[in-house]
C-alpha positions as CSV (number, residue, x, y, z in Angstrom):
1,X,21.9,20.1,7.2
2,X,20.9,23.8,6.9
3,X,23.4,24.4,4.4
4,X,24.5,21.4,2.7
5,X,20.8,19.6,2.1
6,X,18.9,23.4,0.8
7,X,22.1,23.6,-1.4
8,X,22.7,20.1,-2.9
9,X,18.6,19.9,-3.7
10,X,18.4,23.1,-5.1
11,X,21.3,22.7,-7.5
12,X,20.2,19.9,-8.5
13,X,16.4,20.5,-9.3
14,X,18.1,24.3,-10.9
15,X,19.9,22.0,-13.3
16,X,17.4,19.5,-13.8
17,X,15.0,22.4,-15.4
18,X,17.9,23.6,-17.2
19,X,18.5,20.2,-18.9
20,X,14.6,20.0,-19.8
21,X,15.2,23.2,-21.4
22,X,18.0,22.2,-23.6
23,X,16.9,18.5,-24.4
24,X,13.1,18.0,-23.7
25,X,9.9,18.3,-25.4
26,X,6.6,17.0,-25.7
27,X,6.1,13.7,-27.5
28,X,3.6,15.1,-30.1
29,X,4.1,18.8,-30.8
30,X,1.1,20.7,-30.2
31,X,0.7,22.5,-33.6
32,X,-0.3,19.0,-35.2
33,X,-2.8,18.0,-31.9
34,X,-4.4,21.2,-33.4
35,X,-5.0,20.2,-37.2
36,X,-5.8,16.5,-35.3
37,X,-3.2,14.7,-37.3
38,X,-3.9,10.6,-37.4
39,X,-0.1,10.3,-35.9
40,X,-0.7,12.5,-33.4
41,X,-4.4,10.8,-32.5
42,X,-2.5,7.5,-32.3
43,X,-0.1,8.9,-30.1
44,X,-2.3,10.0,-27.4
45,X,-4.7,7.3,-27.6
46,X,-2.1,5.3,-26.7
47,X,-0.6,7.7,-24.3
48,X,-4.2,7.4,-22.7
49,X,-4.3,3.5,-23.4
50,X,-1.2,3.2,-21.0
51,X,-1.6,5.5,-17.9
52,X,-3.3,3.3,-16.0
53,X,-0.5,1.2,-16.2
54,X,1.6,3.9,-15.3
55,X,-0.4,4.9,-12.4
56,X,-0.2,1.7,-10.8
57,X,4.0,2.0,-11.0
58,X,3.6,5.1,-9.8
59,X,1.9,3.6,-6.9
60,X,4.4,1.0,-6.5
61,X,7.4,3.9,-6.4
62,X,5.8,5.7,-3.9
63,X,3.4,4.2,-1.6
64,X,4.4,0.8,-1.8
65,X,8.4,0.9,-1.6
66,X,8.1,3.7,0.7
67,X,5.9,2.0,2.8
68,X,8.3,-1.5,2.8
69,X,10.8,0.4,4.5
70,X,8.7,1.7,7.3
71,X,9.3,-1.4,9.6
72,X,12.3,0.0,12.0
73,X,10.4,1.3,14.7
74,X,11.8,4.9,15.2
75,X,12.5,5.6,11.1
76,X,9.0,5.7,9.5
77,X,9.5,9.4,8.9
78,X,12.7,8.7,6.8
79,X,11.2,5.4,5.3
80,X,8.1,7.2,3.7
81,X,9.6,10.9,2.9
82,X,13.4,10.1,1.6
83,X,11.5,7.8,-0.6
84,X,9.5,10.6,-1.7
85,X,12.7,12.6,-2.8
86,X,14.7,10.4,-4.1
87,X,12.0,9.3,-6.2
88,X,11.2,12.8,-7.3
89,X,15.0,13.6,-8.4
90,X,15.1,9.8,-9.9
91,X,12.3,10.3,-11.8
92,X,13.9,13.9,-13.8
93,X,17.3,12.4,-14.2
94,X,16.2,9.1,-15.2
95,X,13.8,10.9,-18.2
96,X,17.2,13.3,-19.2
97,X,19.9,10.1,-18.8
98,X,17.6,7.5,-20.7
99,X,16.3,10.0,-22.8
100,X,19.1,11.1,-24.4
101,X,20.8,7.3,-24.7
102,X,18.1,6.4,-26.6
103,X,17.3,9.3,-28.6
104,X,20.5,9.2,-30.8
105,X,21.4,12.7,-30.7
106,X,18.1,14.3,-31.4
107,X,15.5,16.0,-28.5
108,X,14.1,13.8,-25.8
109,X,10.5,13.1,-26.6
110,X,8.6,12.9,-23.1
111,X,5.3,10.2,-23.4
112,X,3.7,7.6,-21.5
113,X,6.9,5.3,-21.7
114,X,9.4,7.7,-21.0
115,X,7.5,8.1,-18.0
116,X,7.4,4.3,-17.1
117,X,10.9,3.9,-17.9
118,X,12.0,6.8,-15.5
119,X,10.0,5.5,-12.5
120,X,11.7,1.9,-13.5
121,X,15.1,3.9,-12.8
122,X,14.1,5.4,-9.8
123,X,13.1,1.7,-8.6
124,X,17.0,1.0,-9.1
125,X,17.8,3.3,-6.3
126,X,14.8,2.7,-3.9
127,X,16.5,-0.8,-4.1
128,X,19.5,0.4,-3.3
129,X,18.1,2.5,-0.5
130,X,17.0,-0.4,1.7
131,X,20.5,-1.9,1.4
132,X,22.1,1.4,3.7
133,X,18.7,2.4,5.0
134,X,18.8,4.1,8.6
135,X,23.1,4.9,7.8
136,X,22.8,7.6,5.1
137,X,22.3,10.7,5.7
138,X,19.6,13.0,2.7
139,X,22.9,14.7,1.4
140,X,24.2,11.1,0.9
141,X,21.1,10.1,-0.8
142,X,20.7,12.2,-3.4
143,X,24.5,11.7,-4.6
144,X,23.5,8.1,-4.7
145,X,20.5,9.1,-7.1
146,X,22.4,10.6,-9.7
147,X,25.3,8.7,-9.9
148,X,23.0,5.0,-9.5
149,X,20.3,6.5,-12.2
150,X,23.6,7.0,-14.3
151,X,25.2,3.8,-14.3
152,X,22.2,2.3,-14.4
153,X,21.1,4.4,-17.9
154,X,24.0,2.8,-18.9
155,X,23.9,-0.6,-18.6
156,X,20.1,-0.8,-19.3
157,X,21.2,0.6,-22.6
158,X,24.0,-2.0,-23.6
159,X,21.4,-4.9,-22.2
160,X,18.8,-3.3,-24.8
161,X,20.6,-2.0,-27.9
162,X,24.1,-4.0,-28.0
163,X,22.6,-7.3,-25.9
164,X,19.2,-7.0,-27.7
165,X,18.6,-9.2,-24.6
166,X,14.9,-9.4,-23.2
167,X,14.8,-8.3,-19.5
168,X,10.7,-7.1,-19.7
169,X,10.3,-7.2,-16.0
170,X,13.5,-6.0,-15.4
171,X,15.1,-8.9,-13.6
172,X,18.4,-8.1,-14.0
173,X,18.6,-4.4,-15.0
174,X,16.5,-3.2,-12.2
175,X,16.2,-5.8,-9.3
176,X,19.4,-7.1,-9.3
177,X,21.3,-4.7,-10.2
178,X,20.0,-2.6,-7.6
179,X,20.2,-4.7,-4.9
180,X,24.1,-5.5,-6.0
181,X,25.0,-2.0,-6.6
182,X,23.4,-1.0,-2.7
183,X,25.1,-4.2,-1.1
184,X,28.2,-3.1,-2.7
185,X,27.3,0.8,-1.2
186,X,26.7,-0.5,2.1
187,X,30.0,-2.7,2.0
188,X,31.7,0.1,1.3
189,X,30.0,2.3,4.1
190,X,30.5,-0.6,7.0
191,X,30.2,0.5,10.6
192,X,32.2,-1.8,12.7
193,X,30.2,0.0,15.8
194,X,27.0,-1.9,14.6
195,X,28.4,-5.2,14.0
196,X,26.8,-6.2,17.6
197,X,23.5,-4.7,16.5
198,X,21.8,-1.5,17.3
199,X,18.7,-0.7,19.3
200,X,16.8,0.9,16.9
201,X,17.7,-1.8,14.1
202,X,14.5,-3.3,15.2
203,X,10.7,-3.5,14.6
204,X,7.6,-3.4,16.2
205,X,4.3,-4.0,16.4
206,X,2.9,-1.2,14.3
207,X,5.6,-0.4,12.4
208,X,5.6,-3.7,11.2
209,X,1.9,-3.2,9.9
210,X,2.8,-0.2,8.4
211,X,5.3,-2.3,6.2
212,X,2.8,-4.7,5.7
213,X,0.8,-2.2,4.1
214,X,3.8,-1.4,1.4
215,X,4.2,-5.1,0.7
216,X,0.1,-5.2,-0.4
217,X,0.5,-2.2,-2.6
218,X,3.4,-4.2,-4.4
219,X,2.0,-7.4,-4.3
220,X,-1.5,-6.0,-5.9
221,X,0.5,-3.7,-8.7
222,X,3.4,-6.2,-9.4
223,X,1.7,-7.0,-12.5
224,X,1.4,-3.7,-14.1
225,X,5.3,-3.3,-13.3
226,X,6.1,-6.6,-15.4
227,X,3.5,-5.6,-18.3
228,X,3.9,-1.8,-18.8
229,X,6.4,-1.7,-21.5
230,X,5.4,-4.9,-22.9
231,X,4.5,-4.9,-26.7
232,X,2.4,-6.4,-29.0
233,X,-0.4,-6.8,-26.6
234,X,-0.2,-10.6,-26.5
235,X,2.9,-10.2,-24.8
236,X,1.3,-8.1,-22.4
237,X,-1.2,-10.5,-21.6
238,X,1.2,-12.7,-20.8
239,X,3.5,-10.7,-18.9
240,X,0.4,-10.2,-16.5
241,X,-1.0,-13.3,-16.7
242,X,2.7,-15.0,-15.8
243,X,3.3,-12.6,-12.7
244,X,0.0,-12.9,-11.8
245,X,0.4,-16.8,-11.5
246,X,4.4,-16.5,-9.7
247,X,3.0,-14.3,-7.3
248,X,0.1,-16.3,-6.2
249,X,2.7,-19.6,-5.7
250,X,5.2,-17.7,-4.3
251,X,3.3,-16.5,-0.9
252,X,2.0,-20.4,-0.3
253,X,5.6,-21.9,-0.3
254,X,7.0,-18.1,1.4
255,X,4.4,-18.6,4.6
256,X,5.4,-22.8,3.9
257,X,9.3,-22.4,4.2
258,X,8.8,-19.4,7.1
259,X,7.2,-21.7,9.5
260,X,9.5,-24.4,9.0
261,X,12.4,-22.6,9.9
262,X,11.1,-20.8,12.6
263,X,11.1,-21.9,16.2
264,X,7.8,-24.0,16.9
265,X,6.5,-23.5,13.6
266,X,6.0,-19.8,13.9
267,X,5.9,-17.4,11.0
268,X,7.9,-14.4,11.1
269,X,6.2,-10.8,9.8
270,X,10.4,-10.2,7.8
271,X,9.8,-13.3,6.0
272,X,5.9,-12.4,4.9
273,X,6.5,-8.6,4.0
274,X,9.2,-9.3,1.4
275,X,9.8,-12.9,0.4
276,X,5.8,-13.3,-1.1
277,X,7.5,-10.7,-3.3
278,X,10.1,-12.5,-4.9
279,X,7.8,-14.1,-7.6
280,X,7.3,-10.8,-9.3
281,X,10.7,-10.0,-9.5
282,X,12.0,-13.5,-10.5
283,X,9.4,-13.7,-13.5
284,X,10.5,-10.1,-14.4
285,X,12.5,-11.4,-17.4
286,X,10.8,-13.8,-18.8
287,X,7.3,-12.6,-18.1
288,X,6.0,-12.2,-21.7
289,X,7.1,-15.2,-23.0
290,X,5.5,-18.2,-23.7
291,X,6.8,-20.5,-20.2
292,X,3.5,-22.0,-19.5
293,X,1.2,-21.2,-16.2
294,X,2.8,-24.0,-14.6
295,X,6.1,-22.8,-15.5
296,X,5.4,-19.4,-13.9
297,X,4.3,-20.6,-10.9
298,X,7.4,-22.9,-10.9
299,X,9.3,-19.9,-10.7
300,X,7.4,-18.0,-8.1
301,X,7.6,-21.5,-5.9
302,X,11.2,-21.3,-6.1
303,X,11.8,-17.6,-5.7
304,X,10.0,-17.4,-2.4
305,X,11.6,-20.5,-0.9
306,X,15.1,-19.2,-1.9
307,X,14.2,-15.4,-0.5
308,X,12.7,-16.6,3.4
309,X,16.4,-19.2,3.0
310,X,18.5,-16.2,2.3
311,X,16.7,-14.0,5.1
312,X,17.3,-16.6,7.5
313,X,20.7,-17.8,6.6
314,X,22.6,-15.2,4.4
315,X,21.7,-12.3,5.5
316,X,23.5,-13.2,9.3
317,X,26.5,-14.5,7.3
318,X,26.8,-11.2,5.3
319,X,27.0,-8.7,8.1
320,X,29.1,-11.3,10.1
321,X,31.6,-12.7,7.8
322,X,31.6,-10.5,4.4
323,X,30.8,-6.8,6.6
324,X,27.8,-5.7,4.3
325,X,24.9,-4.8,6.7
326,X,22.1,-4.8,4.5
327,X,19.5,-3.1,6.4
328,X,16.3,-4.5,4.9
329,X,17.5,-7.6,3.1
330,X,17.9,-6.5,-0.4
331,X,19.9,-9.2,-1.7
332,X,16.8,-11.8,-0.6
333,X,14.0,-10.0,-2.0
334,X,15.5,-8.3,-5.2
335,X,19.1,-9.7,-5.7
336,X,18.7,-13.5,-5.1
337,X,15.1,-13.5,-7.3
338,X,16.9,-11.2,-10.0
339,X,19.6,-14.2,-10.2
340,X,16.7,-17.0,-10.6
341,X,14.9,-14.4,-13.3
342,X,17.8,-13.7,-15.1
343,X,18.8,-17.5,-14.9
344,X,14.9,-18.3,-15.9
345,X,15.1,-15.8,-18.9
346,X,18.6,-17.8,-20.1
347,X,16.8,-21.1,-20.0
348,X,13.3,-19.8,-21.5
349,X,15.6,-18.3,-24.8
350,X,17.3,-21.3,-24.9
351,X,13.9,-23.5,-25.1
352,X,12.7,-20.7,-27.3
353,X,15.3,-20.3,-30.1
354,X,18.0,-22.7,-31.6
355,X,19.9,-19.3,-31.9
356,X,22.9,-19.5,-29.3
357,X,24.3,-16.3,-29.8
358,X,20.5,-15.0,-28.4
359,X,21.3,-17.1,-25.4
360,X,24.3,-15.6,-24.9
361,X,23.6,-12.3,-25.3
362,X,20.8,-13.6,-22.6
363,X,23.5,-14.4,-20.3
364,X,26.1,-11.2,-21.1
365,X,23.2,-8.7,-20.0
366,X,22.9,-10.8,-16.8
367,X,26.6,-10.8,-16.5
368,X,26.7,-7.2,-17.0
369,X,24.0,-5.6,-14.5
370,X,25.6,-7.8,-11.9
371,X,29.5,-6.4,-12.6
372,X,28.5,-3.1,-13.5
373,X,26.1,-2.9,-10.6
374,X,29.3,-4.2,-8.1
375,X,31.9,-1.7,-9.5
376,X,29.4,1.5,-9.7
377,X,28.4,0.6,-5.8
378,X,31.8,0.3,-4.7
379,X,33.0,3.7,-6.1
380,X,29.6,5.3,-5.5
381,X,30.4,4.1,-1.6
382,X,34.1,5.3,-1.7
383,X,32.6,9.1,-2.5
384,X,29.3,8.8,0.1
385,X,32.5,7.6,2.5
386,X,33.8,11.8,2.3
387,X,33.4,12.5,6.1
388,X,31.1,15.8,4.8
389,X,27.7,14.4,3.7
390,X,26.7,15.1,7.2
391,X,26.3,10.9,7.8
392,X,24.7,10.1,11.0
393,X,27.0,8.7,13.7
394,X,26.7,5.0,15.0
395,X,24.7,6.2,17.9
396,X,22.1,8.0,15.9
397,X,21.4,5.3,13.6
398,X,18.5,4.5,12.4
399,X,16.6,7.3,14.6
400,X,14.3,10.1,12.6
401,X,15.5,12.7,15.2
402,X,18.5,13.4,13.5
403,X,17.3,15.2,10.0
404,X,13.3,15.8,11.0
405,X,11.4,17.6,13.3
406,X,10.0,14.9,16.1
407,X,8.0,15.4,18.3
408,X,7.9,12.8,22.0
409,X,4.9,13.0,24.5
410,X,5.4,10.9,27.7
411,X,3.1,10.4,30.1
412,X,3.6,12.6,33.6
413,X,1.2,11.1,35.9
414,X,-2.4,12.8,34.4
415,X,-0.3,15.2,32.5
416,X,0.6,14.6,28.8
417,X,4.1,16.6,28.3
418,X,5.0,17.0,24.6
419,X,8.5,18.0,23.5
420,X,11.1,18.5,20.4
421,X,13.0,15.8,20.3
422,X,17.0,17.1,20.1
């Protein structure tokens, strides 16, 4: 870690500024802000009229992902502050990799979407993150950010400019793609020493409530994330009004569908922290169309039932019989609900437009965040497999000890004896 880490980051942030150099400037030069041209004026009003929009993403990236992941009991540290960096590193590469897909060969204008859209790719590979979460070493990490924000500029641009397919919320080219592309990572990075489990690979009380807390701050911003881009503002009503609506039905039949399959009725905290989620990501893609209240709720309904079924069913049969270990359930929260929402968008084009070709460009950008999601994770996980990424061993799984500074006080009697933890 000495070494590799200090070396890989710095590079990487010395080329980073280096590529802003060469490709990125301000969205409104600042010679015409000075002679307060109308352009310009319009420019920042709405630069102004969207950062609280942008805020609350920001939120979402940071606090409430990060937070999510807190819930194994000895990896909070890791959880909160990998987060932080990869989110960091995302956000440059994803301004510099979308920027200059979209800017047909001239300079990368930086502004209020730009922004957005480069935390929306960093959300690809917080995504991604959960999938091998507690198996990865930082090194590993911050491969996975460039190459995933790559891929993922890529496809997002063929679902935009060649599909012309409508993805607002980012069903398909953010949810499930990333929760493909890590499933395909960790299949690719499977431990046969944890098949039978692992000691830390567990919650508990407070750690739990720490993830709780992540799950609010998504639940409460999910519909700025749906609505941000949106455009005319009608749409944008919509979008928040729709996700607003999916969210709400999707906790009732979540909590529902958790106590039934539970023994005695139970609920379980796994089931509450991420499947009330799954509305917001299942409305994604059709958010700002016209679907009806009832039809988002519809949605939302169905997306939380189908996210506590996959948690309790699939995600024992994928680490038994198909050897992904998919640390905290990606494929039910944001690969299972991406499906319905890319499914939902088909359907709400269909209903929409007499147009087929619209509905199958609809269904080729689904297609194609799913397959290019699959084949980037499975070579991304062929290089993260080089034995020199400084990957934690099976033993030290899932254990903040191995890349942070921890400190363990036990009890000696009346004594409290403090120590590094080595």
């Amino acid at each position: 870690m000495r070494f590799k880490f200090p070396l890989m980051a710095l590079g990487l942030e010395i080329t980073m500024i280096v590529l802003f150099g060469l490709f990125v400037e301000y969205e409104v030069d600042e010679n015409i802000i000075q002679h307060h041209n109308s352009t310009s004026s319009a420019s920042m009003d709405r630069f102004l009229e969207l950062y609280p929009l942008f805020q609350d993403v920001h939120v979402m990236i940071f606090v409430g992902f990060g937070f999510l992941m807190t819930f194994l009991k000895k990896y909070g540290f890791s959880s909160v502050g990998i987060n932080l960096l990869i989110a960091a590193l995302g956000l440059q590469w994803g301004t510099i990799a979308q920027g200059l897909l979209h800017s047909h060969g001239e300079k990368v204008h930086i502004g209020i979407k730009s922004m957005i859209n480069a935390d929306f790719s960093t959300a690809t590979v917080l995504i991604s993150f959960g999938a091998v979460l507690g198996k990865t070493s930082p090194v590993q990490m911050l491969i996975m950010t460039i190459i995933e924000i790559t891929i993922f500029a890529g496809n997002e641009w063929l679902v935009a400019e060649k599909f012309q397919a409508s993805d607002i919320g980012a069903s398909m080219t953010i949810h499930a793609f990333g929760a493909y592309f890590g499933l395909a990572v960790a299949g690719i990075l499977y431990r046969p020493g944890l098949r039978m489990g692992h000691e830390n690979d567990e919650s508990v009380y407070h750690s739990d409530l720490f993830a709780m807390i992540g799950t609010l701050f998504l639940w409460i911003f999910w519909p700025s994330f749906n609505s941000a881009i949106a455009a005319p503002v009608d749409n944008q009503y919509r979008a928040i009004v729709n996700t607003y609506l999916s969210l709400a039905a999707c906790v009732v039949t979540a909590y529902a569908l958790s106590s039934l399959v539970e023994h005695r009725g139970k609920l379980d905290m796994v089931h509450i922290q991420n499947a009330t989620l799954a509305g917001g990501v299942a409305v994604g893609t059709c958010a700002d169309m016209a679907i009806k209240p009832y039809g988002s709720m519809i949605i939302g309904s169905v997306a939380g039932m189908v996210s506590v079924l996959g948690f309790k069913f699939l995600t024992p049969f994928f680490a038994t019989k198909l050897r992904i270990q998919d640390t905290c359930g990606v494929h039910n929260l944001h690969g299972l609900p991406g499906l319905i929402g890319g499914l939902a968008g088909i359907v709400a084009i269909a209903m929409e437009s007499s147009d087929m070709s619209k509905v199958a460009m609809q269904a080729a950008a689904l297609g194609s965040s799913i397959g290019t999601a699959i084949v980037g994770g499975l070579i991304t996980g062929l290089i993260l497999k080089i034995p020199i990424w400084g990957q934690p061993s099976d033993q030290t799984c899932y254990d903040d000890s191995v890349y942070w500074e921890v400190w363990h006080c036990v009890l000696n009697k009346d004594i409290r004896i403090c120590g590094e933890i080595r």
